[in-house]
Every structure is written in C-alpha cells, then in structure tokens.
TORPA-4810 file (N, C-alpha, C, O; in nm, 3 decimals):
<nodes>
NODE_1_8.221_-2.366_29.935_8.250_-2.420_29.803_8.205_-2.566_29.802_8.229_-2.651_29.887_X
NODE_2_8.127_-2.578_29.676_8.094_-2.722_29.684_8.126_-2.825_29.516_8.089_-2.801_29.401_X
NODE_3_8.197_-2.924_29.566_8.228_-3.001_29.472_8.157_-3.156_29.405_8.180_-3.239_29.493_X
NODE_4_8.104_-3.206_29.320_8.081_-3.299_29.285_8.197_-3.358_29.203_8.235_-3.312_29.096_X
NODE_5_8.244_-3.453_29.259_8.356_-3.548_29.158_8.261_-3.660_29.113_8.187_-3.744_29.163_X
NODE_6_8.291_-3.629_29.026_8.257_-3.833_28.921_8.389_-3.890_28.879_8.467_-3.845_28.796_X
NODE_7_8.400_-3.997_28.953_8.578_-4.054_28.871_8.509_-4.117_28.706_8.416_-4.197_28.697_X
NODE_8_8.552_-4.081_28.640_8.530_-4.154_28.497_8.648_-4.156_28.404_8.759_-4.109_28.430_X
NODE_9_8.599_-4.235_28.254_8.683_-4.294_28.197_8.726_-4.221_28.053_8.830_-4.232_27.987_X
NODE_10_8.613_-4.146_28.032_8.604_-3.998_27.941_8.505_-3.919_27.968_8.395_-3.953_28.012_X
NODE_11_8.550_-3.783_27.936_8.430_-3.692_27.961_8.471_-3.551_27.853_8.571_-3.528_27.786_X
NODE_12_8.353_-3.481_27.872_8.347_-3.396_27.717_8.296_-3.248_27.797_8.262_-3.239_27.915_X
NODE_13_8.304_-3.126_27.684_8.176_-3.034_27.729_8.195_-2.934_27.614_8.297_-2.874_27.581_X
NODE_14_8.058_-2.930_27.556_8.027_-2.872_27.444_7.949_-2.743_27.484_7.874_-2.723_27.579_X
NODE_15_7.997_-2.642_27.360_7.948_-2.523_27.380_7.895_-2.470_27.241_7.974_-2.443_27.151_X
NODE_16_7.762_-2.458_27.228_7.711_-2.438_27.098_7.734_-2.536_26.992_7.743_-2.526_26.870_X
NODE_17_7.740_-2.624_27.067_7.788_-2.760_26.939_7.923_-2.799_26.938_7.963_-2.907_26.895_X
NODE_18_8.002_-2.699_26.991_8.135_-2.671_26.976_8.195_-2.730_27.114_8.171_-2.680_27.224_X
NODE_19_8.270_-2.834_27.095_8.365_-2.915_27.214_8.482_-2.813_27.218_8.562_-2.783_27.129_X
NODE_20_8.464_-2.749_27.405_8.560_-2.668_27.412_8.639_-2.749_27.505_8.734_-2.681_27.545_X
NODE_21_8.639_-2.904_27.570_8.720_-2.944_27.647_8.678_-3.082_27.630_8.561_-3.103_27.600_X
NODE_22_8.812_-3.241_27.654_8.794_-3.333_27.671_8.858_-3.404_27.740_8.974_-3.410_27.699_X
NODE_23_8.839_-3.469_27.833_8.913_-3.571_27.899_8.926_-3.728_27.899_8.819_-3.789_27.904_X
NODE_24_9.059_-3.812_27.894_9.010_-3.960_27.899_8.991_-3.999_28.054_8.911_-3.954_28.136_X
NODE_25_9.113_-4.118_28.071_9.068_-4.157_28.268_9.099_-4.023_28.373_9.206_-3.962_28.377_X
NODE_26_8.991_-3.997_28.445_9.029_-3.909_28.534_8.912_-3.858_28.633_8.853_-3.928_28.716_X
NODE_27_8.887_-3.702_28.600_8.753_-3.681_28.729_8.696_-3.538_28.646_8.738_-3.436_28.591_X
NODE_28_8.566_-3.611_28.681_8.507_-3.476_28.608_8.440_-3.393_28.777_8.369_-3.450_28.859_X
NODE_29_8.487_-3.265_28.785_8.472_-3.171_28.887_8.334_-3.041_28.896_8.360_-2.921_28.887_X
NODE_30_8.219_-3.085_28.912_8.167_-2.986_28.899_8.157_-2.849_29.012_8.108_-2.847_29.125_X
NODE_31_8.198_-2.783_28.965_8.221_-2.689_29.109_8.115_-2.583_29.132_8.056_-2.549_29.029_X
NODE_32_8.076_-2.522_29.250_8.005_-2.476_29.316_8.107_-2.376_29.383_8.214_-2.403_29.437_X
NODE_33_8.016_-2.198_29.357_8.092_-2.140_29.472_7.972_-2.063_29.551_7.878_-2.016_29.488_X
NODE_34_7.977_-2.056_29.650_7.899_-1.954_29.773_7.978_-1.848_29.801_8.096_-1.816_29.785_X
NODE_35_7.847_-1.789_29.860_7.886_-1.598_29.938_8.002_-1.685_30.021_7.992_-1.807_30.022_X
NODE_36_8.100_-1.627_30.083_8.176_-1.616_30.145_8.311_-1.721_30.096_8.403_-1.734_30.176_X
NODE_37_8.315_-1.787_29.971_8.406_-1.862_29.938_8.539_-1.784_29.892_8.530_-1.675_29.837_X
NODE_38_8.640_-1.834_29.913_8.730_-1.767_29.911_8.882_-1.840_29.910_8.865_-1.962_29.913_X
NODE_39_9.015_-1.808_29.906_9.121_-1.871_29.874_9.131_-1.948_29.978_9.245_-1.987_29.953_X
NODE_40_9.096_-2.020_30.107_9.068_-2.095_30.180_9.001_-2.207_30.153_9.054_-2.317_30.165_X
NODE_41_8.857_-2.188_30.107_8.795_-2.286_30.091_8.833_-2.396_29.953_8.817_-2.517_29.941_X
NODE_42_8.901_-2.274_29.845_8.951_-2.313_29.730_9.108_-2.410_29.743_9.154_-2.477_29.651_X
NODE_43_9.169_-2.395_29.878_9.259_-2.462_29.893_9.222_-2.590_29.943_9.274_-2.694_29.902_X
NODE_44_9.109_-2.584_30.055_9.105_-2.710_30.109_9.017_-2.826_29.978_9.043_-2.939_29.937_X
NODE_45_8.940_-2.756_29.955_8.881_-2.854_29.788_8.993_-2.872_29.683_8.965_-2.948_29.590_X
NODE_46_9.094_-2.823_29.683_9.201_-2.818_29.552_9.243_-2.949_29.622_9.272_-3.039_29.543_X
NODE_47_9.253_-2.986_29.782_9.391_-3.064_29.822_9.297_-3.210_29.845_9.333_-3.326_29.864_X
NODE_48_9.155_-3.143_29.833_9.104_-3.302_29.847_9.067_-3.397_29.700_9.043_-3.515_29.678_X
NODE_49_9.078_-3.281_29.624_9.008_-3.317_29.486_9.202_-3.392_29.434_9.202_-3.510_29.398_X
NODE_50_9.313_-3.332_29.436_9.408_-3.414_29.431_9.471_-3.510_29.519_9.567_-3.579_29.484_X
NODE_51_9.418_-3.514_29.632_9.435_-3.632_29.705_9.366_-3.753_29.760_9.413_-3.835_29.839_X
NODE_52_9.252_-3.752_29.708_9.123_-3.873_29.716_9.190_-3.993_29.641_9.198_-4.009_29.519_X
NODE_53_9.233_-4.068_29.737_9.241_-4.174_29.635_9.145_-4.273_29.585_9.113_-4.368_29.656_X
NODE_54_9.102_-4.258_29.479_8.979_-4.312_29.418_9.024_-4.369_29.296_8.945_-4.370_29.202_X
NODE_55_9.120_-4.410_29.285_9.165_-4.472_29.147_9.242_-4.595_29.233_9.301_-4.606_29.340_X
NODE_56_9.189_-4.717_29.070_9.248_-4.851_29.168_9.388_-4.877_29.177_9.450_-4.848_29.074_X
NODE_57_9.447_-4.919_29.261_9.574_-5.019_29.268_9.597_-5.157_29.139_9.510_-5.189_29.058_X
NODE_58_9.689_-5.199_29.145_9.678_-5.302_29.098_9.629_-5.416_29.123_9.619_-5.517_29.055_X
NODE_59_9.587_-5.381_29.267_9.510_-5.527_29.321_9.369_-5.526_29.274_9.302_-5.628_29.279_X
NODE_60_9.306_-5.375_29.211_9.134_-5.290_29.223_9.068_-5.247_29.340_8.949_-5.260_29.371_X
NODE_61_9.178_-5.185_29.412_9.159_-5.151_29.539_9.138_-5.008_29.495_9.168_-5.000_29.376_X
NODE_62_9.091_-4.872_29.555_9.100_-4.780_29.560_9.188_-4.707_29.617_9.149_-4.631_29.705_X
NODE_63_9.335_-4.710_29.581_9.423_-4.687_29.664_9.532_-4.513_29.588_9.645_-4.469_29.611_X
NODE_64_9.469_-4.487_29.537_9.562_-4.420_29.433_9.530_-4.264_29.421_9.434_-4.255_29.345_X
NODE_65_9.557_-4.177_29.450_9.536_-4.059_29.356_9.514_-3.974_29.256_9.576_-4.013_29.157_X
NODE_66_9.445_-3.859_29.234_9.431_-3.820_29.084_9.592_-3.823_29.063_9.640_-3.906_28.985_X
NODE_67_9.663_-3.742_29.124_9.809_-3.708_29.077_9.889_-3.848_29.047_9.943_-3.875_28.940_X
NODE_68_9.886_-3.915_29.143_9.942_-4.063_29.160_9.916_-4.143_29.045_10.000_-4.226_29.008_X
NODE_69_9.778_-4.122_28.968_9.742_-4.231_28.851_9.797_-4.113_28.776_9.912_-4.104_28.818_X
NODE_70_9.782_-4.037_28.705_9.799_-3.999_28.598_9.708_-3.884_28.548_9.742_-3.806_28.459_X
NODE_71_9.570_-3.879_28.624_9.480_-3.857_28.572_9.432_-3.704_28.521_9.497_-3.608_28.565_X
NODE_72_9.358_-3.686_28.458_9.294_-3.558_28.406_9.183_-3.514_28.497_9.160_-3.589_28.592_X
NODE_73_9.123_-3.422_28.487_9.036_-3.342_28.560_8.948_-3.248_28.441_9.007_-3.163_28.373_X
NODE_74_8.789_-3.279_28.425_8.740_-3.185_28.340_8.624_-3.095_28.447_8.519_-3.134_28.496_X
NODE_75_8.688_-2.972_28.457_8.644_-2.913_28.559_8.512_-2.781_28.464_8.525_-2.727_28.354_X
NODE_76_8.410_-2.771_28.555_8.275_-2.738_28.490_8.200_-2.631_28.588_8.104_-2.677_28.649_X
NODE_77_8.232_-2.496_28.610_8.166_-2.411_28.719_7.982_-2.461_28.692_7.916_-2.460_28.589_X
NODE_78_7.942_-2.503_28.847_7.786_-2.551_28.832_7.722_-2.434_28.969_7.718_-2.481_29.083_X
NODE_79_7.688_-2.327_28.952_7.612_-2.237_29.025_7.450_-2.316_29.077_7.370_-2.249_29.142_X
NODE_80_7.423_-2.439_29.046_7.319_-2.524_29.096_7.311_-2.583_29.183_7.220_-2.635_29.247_X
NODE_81_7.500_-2.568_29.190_7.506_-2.706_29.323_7.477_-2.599_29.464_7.498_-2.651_29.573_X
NODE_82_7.444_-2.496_29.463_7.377_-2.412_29.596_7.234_-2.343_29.551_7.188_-2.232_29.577_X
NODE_83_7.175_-2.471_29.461_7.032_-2.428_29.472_6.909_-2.435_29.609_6.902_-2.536_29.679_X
NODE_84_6.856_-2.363_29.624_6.761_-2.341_29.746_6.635_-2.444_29.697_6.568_-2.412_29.599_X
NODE_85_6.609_-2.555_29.762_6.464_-2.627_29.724_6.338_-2.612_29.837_6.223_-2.654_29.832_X
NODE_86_6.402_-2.544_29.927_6.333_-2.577_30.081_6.143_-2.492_30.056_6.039_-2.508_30.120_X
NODE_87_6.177_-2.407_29.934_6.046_-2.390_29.901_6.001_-2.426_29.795_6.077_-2.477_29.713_X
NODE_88_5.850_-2.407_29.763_5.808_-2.370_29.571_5.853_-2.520_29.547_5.886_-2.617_29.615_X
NODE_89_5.834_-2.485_29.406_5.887_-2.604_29.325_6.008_-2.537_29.209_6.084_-2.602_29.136_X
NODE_90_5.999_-2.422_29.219_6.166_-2.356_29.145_6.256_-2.278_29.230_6.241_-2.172_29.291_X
NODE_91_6.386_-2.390_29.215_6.490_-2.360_29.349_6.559_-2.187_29.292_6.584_-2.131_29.185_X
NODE_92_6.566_-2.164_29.395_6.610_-2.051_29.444_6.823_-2.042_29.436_6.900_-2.129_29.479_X
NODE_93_6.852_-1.938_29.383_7.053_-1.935_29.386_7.068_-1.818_29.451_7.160_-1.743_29.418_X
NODE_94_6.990_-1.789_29.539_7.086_-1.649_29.675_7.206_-1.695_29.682_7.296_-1.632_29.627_X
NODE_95_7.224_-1.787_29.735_7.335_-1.869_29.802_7.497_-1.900_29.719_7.603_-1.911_29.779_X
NODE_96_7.476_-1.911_29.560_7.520_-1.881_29.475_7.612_-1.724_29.449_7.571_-1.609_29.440_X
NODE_97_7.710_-1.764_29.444_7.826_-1.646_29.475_7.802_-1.545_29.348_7.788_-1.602_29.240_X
NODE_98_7.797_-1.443_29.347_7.793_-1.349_29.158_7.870_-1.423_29.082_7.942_-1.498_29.149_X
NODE_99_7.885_-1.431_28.970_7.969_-1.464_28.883_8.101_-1.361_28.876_8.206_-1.405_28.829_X
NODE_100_8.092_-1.218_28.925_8.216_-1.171_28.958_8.328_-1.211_29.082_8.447_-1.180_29.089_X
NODE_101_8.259_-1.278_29.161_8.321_-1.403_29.256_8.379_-1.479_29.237_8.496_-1.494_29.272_X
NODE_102_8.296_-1.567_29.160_8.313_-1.694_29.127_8.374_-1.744_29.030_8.423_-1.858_29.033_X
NODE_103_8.381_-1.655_28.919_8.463_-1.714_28.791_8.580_-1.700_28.819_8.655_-1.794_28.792_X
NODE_104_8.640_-1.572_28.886_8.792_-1.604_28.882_8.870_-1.695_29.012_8.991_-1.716_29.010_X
NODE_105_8.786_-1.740_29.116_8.780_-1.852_29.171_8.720_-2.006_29.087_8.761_-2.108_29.142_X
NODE_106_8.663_-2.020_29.007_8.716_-2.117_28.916_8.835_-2.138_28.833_8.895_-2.246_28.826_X
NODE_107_8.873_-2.010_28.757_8.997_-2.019_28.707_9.107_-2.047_28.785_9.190_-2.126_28.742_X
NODE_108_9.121_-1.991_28.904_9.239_-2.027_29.026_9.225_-2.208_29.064_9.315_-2.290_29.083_X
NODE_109_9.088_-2.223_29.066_9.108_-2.399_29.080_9.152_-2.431_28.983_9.270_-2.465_28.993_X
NODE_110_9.089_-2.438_28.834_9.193_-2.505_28.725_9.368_-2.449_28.743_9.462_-2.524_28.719_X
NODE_111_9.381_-2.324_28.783_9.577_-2.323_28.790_9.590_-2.406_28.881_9.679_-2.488_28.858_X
NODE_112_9.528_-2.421_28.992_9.596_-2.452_29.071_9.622_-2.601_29.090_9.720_-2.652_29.145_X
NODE_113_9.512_-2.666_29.030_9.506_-2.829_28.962_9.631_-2.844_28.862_9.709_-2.939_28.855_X
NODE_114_9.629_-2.720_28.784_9.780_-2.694_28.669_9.895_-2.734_28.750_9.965_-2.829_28.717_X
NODE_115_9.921_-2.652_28.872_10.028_-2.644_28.895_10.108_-2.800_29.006_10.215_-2.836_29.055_X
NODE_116_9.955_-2.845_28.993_10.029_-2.991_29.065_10.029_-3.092_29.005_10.023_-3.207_29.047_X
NODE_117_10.041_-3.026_28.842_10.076_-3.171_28.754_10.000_-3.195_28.684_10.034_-3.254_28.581_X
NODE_118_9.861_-3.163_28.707_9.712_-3.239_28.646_9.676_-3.190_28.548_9.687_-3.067_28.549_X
NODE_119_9.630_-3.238_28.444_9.600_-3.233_28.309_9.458_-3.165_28.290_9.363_-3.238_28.259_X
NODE_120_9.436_-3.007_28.310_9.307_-2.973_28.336_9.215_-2.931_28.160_9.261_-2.884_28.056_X
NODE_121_9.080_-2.974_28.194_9.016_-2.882_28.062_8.882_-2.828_28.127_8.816_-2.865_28.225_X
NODE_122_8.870_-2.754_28.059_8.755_-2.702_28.153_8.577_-2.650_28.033_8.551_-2.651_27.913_X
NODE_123_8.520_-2.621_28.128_8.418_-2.538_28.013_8.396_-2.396_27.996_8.495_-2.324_28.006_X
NODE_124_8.308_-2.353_27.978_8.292_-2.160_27.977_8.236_-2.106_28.061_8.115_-2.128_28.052_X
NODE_125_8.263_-2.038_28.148_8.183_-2.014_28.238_8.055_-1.914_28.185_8.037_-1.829_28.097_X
NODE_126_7.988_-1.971_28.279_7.855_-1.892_28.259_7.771_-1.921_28.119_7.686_-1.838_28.087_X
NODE_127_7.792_-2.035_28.039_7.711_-2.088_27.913_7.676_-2.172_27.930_7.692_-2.250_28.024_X
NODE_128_7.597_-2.177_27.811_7.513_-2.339_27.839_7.554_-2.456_27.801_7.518_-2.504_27.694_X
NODE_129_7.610_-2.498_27.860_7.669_-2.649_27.839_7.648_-2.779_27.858_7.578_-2.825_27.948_X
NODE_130_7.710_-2.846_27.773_7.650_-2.964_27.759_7.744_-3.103_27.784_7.806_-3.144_27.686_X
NODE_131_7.760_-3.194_27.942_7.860_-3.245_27.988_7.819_-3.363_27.940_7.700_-3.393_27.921_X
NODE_132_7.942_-3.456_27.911_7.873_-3.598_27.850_8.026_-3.662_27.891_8.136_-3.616_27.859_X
NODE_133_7.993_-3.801_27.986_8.055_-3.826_28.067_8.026_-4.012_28.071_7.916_-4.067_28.066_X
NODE_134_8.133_-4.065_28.079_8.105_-4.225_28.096_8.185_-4.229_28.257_8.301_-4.199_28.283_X
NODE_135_8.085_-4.272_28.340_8.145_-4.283_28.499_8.187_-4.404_28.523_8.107_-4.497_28.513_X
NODE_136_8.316_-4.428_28.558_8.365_-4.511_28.594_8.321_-4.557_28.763_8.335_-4.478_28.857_X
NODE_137_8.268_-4.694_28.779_8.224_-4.723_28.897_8.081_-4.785_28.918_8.074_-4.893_28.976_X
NODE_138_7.987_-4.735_28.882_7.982_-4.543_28.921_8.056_-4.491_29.068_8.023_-4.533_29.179_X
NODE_139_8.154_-4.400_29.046_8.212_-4.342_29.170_8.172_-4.205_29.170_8.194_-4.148_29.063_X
NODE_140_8.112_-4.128_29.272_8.062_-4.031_29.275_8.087_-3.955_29.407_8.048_-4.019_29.505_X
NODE_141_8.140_-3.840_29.435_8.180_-3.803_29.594_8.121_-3.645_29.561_8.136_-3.575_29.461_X
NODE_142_8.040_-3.617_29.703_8.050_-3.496_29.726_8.119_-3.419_29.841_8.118_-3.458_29.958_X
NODE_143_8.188_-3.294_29.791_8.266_-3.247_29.883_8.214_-3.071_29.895_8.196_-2.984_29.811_X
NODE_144_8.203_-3.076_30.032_8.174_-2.917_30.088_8.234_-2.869_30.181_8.215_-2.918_30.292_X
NODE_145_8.348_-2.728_30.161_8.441_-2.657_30.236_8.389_-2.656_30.361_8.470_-2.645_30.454_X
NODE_146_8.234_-2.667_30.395_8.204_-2.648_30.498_8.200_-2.744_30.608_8.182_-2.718_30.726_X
NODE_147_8.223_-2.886_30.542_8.265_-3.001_30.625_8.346_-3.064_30.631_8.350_-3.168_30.696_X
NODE_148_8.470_-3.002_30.537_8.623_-3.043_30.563_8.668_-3.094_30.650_8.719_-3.205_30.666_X
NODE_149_8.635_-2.936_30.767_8.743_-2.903_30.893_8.679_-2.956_31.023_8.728_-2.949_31.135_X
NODE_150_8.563_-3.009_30.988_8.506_-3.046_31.083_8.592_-3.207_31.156_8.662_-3.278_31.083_X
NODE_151_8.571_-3.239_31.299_8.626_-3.347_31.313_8.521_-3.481_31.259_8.417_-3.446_31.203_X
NODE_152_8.542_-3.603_31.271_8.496_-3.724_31.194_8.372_-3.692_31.356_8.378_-3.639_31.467_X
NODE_153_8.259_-3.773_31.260_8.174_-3.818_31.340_8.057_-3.667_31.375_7.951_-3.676_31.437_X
NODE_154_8.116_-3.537_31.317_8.052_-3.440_31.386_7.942_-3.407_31.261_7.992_-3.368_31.154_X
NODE_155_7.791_-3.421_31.271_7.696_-3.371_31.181_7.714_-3.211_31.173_7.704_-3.140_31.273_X
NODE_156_7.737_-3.172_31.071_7.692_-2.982_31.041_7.558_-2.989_31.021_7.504_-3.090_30.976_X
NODE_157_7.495_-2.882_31.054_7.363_-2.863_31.042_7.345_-2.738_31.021_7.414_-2.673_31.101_X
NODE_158_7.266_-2.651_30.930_7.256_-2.515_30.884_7.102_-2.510_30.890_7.043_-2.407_30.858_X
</nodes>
C-alpha cells in the first residue's frame, strides 16, 4: 500500500463538475493499493497517516498530529501511485490491485480514519477526478507498507 500525504490548508475533489468532497486544514491522502495489500498493510498506513506529526506547535515546530490538531483528511484512491515506468514511455498498472481489492480497502481506510476522530471526505472511486489543493509548506511525505517495518537505516530494494 502506498500513500502520498500533502499537509494542506484546503483541498477539494470534483466529479463531473460536481464537488463530491472538501476539506479546510488537514491532509490530503492519495492512496495506492497493490496485489497482496491487505488489513495489515491498511493498519500500519492508517497509524502512520494519524500519527505523523506534521502540524506545527505553537512555537512552528512540527510537533503535532493529524488527530492532535484537529485536522481533516481528503482521502482520493490513486491506482498510479504503482505505475510501472521501467519500460516504453506508457507506464504499465500490473502492480495495481483490481478495483475489487481495492475499493473496499479504501473504504475501510476512510472508517477507519472515522473511527479515530478524523474528519474524513473522500472522492469516487474509480472516476475521473479532479483534486485541487493549496499545500501547506509545501509538506509532502511518501509512505509505503513495504518500508514501515523495516529497521532505520535499512535500504529495500525490489
């Protein structure tokens, strides 16, 4: 499972013209799922995506949490973020979980963001959408189940 956070200050996502979700300060989540993702990988990304503290202190330190500030979460299934480039010039989504996988493992991340307080909106899965986002920072983190568990200092290599 792979995550892109942007901490920002509002964010949107339109569907046919039609705004089906909005957020003010918080994190916009684009999520990624792969073959083998599963209620594991969805736990360890649920606990990092609410526990990063990436929101400032009162000093403008980065000391704070999504849960801790307050914040919202506009969460966006992105089947791109396991695009294949290593050939061609048009990437390749083997790697990319079915959408019978994956959507109801997106929906379980938005409950499960629900159930620890966080103010979730999300978009449609599987449409074409259109994210519009003011990034605060710019702060930008990527996170992959597959280098969670690893200890500090250890390169993964695939």
């Amino acid at each position: 499972m792979r995550a892109i956070i942007q901490r920002v200050t509002q964010a949107a996502v339109d569907v046919a013209g039609v705004r089906v979700g909005a957020i003010d300060r918080g994190m916009v989540v684009l999520l990624g799922i792969g073959h083998g993702d599963g209620p594991l990988q969805l736990d360890q990304i649920a606990k990092k995506i609410l526990e990063l503290r990436i929101f400032d202190d009162a000093s403008g330190k980065p000391n704070i949490s999504l849960v801790d500030s307050g914040g919202a979460v506009l969460l966006v299934s992105q089947f791109t973020l396991y695009a294949d480039t290593s050939r061609g010039r048009r990437p390749g989504y083997a790697h990319a979980a079915t959408p019978a996988v994956a959507e109801p493992l997106c929906v379980a991340m938005a409950d499960t963001l629900r159930k620890a307080g966080v103010n979730v909106a999300t978009g449609v899965f599987g449409a074409e959408m259109h994210v519009s986002l003011i990034n605060d920072g710019p702060y930008t983190i990527i996170l992959d189940s597959d280098t969670l568990t690893q200890p500090a200092g250890i390169v993964h290599t695939t």
